[in-house]
DRENLUM-404960 format. One record per residue: residue number from 1; x, y, z of N, C-alpha, C in turn; residue in one letter. Coordinates in nm, 4 decimals. Layout:
BEGIN
<rec vexza="NUM" n_px="X" n_py="Y" n_pz="Z" ca_px="X" ca_py="Y" ca_pz="Z" c_px="X" c_py="Y" c_pz="Z" baba="a"/>
...
This chain:
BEGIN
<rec vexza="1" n_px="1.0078" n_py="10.3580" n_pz="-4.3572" ca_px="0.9274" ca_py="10.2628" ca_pz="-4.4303" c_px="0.7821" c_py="10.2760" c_pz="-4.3837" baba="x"/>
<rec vexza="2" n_px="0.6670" n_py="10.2268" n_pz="-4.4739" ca_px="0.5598" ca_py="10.2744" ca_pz="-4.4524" c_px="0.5250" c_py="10.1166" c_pz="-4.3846" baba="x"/>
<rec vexza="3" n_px="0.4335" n_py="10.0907" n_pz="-4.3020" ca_px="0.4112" ca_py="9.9609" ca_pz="-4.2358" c_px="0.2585" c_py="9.9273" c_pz="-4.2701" baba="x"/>
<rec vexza="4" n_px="0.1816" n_py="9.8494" n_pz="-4.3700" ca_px="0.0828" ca_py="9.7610" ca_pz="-4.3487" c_px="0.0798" c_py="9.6613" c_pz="-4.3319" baba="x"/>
<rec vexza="5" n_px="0.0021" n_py="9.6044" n_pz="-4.2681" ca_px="-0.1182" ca_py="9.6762" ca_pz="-4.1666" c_px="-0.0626" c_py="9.6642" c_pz="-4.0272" baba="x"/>
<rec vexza="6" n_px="-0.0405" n_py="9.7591" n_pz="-3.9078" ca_px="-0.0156" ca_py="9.7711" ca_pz="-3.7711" c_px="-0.1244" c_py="9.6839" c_pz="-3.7173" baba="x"/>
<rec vexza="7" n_px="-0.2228" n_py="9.6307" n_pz="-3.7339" ca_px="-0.3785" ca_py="9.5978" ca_pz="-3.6910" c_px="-0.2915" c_py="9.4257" c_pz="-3.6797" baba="x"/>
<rec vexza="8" n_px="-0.2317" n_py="9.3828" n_pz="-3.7290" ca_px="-0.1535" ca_py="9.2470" ca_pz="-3.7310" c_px="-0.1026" c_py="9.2478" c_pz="-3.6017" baba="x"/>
<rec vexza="9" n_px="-0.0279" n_py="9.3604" n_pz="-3.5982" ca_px="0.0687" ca_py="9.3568" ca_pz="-3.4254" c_px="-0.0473" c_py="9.3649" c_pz="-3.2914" baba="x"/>
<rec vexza="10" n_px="-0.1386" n_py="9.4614" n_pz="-3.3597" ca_px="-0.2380" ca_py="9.4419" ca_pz="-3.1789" c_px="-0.3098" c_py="9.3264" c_pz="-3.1904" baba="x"/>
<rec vexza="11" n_px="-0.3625" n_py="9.2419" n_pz="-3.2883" ca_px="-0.4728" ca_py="9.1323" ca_pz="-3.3147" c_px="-0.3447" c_py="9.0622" c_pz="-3.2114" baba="x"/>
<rec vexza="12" n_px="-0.2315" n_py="8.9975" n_pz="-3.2689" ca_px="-0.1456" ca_py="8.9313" ca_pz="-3.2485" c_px="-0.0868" c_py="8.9643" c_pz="-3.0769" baba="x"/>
<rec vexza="13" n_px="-0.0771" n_py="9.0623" n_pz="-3.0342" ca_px="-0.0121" ca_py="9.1243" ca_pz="-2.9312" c_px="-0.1782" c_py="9.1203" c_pz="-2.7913" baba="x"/>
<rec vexza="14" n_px="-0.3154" n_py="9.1243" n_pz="-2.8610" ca_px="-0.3889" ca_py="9.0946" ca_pz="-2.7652" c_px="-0.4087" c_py="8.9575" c_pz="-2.7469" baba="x"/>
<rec vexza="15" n_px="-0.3585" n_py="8.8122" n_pz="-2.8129" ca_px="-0.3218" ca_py="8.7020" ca_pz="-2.7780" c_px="-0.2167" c_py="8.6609" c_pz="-2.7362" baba="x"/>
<rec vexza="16" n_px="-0.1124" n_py="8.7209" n_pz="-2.7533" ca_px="0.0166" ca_py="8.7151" ca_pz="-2.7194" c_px="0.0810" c_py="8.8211" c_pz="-2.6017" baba="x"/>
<rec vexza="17" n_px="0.0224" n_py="8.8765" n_pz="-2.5202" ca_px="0.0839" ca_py="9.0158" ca_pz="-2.4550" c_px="0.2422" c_py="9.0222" c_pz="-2.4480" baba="x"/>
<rec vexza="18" n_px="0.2895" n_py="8.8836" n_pz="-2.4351" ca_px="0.4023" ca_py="8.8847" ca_pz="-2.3924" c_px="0.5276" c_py="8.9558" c_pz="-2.5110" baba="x"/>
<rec vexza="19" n_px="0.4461" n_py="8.9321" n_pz="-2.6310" ca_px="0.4942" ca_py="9.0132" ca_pz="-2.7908" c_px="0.5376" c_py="9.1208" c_pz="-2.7984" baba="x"/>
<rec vexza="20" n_px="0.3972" n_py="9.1847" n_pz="-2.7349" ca_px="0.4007" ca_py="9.3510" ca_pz="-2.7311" c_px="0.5725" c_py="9.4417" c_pz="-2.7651" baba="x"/>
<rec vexza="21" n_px="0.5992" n_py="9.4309" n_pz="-2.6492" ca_px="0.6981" ca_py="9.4753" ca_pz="-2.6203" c_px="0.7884" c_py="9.4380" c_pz="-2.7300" baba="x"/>
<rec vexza="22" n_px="0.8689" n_py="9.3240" n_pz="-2.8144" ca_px="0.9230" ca_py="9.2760" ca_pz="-2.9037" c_px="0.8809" c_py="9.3599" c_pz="-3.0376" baba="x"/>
<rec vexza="23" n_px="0.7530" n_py="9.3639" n_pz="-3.0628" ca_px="0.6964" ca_py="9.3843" ca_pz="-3.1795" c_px="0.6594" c_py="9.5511" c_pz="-3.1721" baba="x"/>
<rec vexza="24" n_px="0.6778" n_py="9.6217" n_pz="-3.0754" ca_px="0.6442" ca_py="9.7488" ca_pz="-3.0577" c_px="0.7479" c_py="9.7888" c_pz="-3.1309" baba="x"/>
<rec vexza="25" n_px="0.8823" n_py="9.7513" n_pz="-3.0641" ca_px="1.0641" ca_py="9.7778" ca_pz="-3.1034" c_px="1.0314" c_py="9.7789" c_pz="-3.2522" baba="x"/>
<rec vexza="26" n_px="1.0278" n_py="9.6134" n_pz="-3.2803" ca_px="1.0019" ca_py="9.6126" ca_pz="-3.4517" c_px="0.9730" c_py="9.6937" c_pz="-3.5092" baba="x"/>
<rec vexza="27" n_px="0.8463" n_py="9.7413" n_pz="-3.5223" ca_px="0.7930" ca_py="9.8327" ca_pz="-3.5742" c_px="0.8593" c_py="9.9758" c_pz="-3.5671" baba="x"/>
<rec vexza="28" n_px="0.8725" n_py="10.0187" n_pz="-3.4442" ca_px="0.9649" ca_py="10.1152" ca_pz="-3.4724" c_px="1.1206" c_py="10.1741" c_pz="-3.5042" baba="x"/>
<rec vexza="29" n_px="1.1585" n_py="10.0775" n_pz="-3.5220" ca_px="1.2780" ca_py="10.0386" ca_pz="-3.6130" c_px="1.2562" c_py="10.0348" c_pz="-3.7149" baba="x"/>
<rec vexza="30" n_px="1.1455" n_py="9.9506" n_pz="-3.8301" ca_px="1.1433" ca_py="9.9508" ca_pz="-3.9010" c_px="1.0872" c_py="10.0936" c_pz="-3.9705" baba="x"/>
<rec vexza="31" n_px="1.0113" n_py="10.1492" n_pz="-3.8875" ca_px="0.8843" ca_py="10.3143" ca_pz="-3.9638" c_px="1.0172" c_py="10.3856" c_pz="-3.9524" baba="x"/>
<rec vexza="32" n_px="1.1315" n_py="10.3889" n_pz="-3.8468" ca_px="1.2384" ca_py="10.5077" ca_pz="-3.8914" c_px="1.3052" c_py="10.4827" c_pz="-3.9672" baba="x"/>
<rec vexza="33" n_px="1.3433" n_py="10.3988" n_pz="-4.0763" ca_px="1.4528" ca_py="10.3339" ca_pz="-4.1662" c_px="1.4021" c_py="10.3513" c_pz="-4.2986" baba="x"/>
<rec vexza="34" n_px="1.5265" n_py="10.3567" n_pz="-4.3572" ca_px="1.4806" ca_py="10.3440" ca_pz="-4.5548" c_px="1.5924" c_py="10.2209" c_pz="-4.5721" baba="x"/>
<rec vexza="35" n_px="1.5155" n_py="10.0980" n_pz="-4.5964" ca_px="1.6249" ca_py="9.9948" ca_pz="-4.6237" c_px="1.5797" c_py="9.9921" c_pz="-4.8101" baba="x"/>
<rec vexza="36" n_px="1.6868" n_py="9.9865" n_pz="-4.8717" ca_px="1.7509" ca_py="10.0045" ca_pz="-5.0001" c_px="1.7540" c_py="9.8218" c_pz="-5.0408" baba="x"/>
<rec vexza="37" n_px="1.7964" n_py="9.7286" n_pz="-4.9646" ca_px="1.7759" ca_py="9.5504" ca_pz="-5.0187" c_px="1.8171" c_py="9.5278" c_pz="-4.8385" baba="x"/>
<rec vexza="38" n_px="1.7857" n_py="9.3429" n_pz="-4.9060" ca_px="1.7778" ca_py="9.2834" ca_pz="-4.7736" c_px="1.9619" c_py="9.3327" c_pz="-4.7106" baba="x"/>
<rec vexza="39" n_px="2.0435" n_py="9.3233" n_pz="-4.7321" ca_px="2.1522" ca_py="9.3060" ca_pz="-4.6488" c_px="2.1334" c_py="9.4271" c_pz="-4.5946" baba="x"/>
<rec vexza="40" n_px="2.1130" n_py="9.5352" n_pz="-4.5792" ca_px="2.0490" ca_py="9.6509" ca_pz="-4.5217" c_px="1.9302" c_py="9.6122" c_pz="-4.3962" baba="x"/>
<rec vexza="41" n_px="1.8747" n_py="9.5610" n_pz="-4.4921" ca_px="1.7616" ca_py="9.4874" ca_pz="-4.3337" c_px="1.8659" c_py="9.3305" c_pz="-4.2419" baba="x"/>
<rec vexza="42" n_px="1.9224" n_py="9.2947" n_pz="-4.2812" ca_px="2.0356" ca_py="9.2363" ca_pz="-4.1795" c_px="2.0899" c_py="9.3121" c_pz="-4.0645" baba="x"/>
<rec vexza="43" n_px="2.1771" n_py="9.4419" n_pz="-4.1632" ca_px="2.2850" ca_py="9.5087" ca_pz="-4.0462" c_px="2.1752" c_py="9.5450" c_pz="-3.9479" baba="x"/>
<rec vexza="44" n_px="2.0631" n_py="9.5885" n_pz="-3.9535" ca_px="1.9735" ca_py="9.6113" ca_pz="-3.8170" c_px="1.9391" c_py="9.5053" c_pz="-3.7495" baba="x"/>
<rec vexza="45" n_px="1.8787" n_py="9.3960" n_pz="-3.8514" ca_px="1.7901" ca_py="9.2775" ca_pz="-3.7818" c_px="1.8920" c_py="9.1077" c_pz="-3.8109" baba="x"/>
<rec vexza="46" n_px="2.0067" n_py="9.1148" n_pz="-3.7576" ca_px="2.1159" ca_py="9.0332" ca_pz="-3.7769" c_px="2.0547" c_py="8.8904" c_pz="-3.7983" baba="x"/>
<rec vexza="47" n_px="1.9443" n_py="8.8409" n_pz="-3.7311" ca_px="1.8784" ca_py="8.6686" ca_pz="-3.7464" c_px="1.7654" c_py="8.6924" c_pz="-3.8519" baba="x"/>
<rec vexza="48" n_px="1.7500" n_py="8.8523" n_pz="-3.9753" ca_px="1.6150" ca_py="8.8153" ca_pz="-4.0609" c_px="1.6744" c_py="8.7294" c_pz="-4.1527" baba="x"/>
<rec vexza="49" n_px="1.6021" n_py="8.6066" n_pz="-4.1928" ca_px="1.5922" ca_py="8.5455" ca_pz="-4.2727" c_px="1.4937" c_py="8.5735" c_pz="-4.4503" baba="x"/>
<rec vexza="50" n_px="1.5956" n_py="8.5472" n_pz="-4.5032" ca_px="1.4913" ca_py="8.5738" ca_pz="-4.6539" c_px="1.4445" c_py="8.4365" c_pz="-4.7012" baba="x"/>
<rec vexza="51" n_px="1.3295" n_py="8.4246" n_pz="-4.6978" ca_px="1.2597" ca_py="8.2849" ca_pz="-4.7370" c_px="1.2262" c_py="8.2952" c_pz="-4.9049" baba="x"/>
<rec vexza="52" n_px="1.2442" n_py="8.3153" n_pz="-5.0030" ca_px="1.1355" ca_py="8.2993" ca_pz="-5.1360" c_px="1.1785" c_py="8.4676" c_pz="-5.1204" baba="x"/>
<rec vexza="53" n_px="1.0666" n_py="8.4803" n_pz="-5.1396" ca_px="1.0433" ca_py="8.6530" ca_pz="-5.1433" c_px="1.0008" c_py="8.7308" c_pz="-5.0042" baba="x"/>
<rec vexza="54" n_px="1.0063" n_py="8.6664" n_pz="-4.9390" ca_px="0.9600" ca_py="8.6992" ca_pz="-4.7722" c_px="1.0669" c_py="8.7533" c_pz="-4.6743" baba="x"/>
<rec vexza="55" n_px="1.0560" n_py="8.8559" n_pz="-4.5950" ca_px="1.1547" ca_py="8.8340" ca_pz="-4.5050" c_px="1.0586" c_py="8.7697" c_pz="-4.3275" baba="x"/>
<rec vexza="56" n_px="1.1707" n_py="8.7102" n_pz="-4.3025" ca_px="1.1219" ca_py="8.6262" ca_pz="-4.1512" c_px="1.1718" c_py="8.7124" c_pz="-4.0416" baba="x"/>
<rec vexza="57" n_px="1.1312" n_py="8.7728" n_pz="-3.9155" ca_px="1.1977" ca_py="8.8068" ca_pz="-3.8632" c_px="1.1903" c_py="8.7366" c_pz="-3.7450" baba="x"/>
<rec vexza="58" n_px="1.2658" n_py="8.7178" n_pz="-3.6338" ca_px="1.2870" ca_py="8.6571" ca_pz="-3.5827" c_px="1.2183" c_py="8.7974" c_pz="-3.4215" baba="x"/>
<rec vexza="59" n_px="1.1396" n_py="8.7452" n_pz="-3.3292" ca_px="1.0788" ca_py="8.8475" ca_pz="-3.2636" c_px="1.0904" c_py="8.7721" c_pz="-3.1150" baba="x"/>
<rec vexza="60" n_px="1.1498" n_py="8.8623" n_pz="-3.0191" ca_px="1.0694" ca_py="8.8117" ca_pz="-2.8931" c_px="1.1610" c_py="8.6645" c_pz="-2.8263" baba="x"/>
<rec vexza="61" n_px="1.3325" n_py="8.7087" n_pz="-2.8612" ca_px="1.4317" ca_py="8.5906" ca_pz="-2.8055" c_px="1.3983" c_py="8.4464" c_pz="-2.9241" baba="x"/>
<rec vexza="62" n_px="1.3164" n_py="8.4885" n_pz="-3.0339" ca_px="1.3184" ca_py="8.3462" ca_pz="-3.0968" c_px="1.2025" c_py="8.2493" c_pz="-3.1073" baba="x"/>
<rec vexza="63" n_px="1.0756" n_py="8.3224" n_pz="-2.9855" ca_px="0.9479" ca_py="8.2914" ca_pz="-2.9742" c_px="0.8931" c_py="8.2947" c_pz="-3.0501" baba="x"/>
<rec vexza="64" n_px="0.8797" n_py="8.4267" n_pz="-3.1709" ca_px="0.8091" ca_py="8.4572" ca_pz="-3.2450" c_px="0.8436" c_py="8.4443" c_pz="-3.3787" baba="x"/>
<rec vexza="65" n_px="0.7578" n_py="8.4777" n_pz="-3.5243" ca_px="0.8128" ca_py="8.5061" ca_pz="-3.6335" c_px="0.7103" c_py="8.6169" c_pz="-3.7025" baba="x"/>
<rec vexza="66" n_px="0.8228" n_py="8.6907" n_pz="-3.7428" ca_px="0.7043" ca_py="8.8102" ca_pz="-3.8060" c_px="0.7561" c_py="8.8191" c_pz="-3.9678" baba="x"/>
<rec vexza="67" n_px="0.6390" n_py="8.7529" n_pz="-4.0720" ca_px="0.6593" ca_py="8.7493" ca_pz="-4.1982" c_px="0.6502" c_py="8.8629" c_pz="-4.3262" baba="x"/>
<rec vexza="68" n_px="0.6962" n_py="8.9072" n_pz="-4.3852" ca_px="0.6959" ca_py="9.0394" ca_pz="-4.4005" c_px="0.7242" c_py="9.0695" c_pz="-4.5559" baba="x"/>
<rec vexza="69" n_px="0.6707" n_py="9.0617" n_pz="-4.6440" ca_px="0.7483" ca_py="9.1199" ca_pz="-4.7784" c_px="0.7510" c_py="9.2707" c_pz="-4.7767" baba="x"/>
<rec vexza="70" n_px="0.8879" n_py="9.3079" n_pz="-4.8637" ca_px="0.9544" ca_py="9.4316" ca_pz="-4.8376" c_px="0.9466" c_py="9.5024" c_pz="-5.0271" baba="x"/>
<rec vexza="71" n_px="0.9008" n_py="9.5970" n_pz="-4.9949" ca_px="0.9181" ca_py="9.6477" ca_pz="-5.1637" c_px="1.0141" c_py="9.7824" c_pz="-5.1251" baba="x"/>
<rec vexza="72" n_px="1.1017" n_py="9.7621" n_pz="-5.1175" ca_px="1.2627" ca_py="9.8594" ca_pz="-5.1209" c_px="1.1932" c_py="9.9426" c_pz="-5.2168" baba="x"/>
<rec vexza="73" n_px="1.1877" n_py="9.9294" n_pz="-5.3269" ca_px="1.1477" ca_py="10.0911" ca_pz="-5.4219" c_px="1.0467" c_py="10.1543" c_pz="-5.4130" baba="x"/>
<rec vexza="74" n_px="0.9595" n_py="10.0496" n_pz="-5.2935" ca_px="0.8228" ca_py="10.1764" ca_pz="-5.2837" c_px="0.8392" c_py="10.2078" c_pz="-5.1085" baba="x"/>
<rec vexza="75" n_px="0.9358" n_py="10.1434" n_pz="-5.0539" ca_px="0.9542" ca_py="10.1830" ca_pz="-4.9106" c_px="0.8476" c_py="10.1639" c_pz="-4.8189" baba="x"/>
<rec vexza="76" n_px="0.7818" n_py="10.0172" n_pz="-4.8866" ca_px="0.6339" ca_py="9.9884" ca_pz="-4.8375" c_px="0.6938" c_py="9.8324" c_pz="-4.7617" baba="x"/>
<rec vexza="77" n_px="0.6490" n_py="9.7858" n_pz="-4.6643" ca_px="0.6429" ca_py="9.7017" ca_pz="-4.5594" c_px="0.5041" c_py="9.6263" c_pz="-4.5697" baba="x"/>
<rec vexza="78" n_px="0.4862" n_py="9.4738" n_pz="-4.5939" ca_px="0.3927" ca_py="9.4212" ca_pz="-4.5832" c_px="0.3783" c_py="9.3564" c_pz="-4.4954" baba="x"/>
<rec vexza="79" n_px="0.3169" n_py="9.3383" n_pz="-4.3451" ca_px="0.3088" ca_py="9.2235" ca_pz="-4.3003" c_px="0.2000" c_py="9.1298" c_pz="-4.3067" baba="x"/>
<rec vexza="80" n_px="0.2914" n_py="9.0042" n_pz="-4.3268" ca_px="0.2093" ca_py="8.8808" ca_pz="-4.4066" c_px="0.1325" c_py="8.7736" c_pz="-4.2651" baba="x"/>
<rec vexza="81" n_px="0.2269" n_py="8.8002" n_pz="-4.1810" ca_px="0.1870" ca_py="8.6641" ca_pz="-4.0468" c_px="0.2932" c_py="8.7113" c_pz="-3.9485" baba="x"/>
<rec vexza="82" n_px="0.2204" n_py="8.7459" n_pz="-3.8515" ca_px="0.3120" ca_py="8.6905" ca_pz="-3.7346" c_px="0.2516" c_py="8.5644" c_pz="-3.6505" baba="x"/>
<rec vexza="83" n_px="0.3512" n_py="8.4626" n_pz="-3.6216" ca_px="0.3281" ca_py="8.3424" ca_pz="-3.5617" c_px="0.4477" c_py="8.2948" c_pz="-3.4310" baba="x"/>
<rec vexza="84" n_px="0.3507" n_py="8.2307" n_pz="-3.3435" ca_px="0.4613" ca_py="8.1195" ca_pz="-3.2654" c_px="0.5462" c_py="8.0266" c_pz="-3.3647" baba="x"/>
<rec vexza="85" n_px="0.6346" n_py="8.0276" n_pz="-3.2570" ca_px="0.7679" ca_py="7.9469" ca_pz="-3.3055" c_px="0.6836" c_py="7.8090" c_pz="-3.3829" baba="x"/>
<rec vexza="86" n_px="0.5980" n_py="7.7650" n_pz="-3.2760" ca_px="0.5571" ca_py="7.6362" ca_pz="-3.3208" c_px="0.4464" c_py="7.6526" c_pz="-3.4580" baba="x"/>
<rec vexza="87" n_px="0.3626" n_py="7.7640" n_pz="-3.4516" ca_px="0.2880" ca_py="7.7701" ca_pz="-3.6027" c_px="0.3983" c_py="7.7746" c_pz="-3.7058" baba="x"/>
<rec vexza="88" n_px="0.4945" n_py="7.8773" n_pz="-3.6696" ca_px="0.6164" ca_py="7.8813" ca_pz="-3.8388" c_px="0.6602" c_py="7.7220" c_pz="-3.8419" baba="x"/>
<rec vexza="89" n_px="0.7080" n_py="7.6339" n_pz="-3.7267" ca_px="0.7609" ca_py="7.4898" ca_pz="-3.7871" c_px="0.6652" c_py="7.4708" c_pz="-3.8706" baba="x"/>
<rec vexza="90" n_px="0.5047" n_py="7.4884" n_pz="-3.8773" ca_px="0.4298" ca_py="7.4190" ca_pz="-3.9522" c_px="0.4248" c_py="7.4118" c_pz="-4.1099" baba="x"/>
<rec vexza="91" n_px="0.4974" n_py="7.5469" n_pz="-4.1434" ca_px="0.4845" ca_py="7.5754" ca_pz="-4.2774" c_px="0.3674" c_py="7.6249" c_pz="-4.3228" baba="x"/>
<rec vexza="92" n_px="0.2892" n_py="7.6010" n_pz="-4.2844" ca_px="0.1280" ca_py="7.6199" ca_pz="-4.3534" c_px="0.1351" c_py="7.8134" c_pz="-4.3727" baba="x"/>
<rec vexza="93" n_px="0.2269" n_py="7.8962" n_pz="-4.3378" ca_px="0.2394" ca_py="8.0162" ca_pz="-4.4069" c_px="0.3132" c_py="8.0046" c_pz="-4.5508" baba="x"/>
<rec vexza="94" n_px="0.3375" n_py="7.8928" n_pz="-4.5793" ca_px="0.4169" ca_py="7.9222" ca_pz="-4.6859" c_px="0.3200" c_py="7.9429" c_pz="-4.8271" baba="x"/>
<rec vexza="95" n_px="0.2094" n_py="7.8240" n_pz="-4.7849" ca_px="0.1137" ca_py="7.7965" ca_pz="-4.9195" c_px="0.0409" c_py="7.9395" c_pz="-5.0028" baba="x"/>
């Protein structure tokens, strides 16, 4: 899968260091894979959640959330937000 924008994980990962490591994995899990629909992105990532059109992933024991729309037929990866546990309670990614 193709990943925009990586620039999300270091912005995010030079406030967060403790991420890094979580979100490094992510990412490279996700750039070696061709996921075809979400239950495909499950069998790898067993806690992603599909919100609307979003997938949530769950990063970092549960600390984190990395928001993500997925276009399966163009094998393109968007990331939308990654946030603390406590910014995703807020919702304010949803608007």
């Amino acid at each position: 899968m193709h990943i925009i924008t990586r620039k999300r994980i270091h912005e995010f990962s030079s406030k967060h260091p403790d991420a890094n490591n979580p979100l490094t994995h992510w990412y490279k899990e996700v750039k070696r894979r061709r996921f075809a629909n979400f239950a495909q992105v499950r069998q790898v990532f067993p806690s992603a959640d599909l919100v609307g059109s979003l997938i949530v992933f769950n990063i970092g024991g549960n600390k984190y959330r990395l928001i993500c729309a997925i276009h399966f037929n163009r094998d393109l990866v968007y990331i939308r937000a990654i946030l603390t546990h406590q910014e995703y309670e807020r919702s304010k990614w949803k608007e």
